[in-house]
C-alpha positions as CSV (number, residue, x, y, z in Angstrom):
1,X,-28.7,-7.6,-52.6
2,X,-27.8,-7.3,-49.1
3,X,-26.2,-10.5,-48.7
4,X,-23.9,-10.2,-51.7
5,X,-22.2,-6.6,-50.3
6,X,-22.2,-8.6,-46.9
7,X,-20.2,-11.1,-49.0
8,X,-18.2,-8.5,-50.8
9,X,-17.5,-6.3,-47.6
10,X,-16.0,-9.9,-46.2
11,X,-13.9,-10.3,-49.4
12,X,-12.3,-7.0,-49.2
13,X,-11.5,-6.9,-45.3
14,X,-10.7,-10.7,-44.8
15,X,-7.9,-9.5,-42.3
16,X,-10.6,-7.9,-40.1
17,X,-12.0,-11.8,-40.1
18,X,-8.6,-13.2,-39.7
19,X,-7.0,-10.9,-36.6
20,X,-10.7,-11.6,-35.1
21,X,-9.9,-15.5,-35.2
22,X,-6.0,-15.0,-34.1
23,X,-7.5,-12.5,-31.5
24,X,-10.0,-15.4,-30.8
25,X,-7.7,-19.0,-30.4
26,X,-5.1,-16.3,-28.3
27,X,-7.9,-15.6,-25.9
28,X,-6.6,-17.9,-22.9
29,X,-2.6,-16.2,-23.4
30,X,-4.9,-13.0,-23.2
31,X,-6.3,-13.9,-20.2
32,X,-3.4,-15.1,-18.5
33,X,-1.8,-11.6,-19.5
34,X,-4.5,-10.0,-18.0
35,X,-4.5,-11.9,-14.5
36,X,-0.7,-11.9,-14.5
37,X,-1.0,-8.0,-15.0
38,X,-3.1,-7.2,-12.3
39,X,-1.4,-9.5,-10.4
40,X,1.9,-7.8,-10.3
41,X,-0.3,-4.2,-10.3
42,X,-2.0,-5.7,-7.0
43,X,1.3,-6.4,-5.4
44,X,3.2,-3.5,-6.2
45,X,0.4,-1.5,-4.7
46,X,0.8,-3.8,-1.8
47,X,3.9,-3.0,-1.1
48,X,4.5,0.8,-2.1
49,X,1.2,2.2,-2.5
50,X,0.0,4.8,0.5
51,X,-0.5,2.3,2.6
52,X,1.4,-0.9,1.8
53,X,4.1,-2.7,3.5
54,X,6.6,-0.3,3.4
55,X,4.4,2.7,5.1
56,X,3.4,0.5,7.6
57,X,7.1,-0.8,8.4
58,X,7.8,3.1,8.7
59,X,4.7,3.9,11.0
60,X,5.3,1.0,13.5
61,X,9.0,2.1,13.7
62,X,7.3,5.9,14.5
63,X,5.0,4.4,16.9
64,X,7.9,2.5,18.5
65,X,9.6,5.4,19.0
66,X,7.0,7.7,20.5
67,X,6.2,4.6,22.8
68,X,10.1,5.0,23.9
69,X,9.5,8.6,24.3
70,X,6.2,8.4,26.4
71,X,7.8,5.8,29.2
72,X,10.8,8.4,29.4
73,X,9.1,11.5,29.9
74,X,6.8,9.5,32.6
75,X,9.9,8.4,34.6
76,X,11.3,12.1,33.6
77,X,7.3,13.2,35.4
78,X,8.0,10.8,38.1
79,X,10.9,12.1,39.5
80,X,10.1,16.3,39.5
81,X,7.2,14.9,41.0
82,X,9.6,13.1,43.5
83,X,11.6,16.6,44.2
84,X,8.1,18.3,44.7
85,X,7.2,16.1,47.5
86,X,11.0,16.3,49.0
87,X,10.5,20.2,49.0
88,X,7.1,20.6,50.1
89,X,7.8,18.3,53.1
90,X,11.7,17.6,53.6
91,X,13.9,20.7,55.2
92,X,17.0,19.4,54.4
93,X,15.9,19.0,50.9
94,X,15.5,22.9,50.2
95,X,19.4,23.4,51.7
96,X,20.6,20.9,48.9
C-alpha cells in the first residue's frame, strides 16, 4: 500500500521530478555561477570594501603627507633652535 501512493504521489507531481533532473544536468552552469559570483563579490570587496585598494591608495597619500609635514616642522624646530643658541650666546644677535 505504501508503494502504490509513493507511485501515485510521483504521478501527480512529476514536475517536482522533472525541475530536480533539469536542476540536476544544470549543476556544473550552477557551479560556475556560483564561483563567478563570488568571484566578482571577492573583488569588489577588494577594491571598495573598508580596507581595499582604494582606502589604502587614500591612507598612503595621508601618510605621505604627514611625512611632508613632520620633515618641515623639524627644519621649522631646527632653526628657533638656531635663534636660541644666537641669543643665548651672540650680542649682536639680540640688537637685530
Amino acid at each position: 500500500m505504501g508503494w502504490e501512493r509513493l507511485a501515485n504521489f510521483i504521478m501527480q507531481h512529476r514536475f517536482l521530478l522533472d525541475a530536480g533532473e533539469r536542476l540536476y544536468s544544470c549543476r556544473r552552469k550552477l557551479a560556475t555561477l556560483g564561483v563567478s559570483l563570488l568571484a566578482v563579490m571577492l573583488s569588489y570587496h577588494v577594491v571598495f570594501g573598508a580596507n581595499g585598494m582604494l582606502a589604502y591608495k587614500q591612507k598612503r597619500a595621508e601618510r605621505q603627507k604627514f611625512q611632508q609635514d613632520v620633515v618641515r616642522l623639524q627644519r621649522e624646530n631646527e632653526r628657533i633652535a638656531q635663534r636660541i643658541r644666537e641669543l643665548k650666546s651672540d650680542p649682536k644677535a639680540i640688537e637685530r
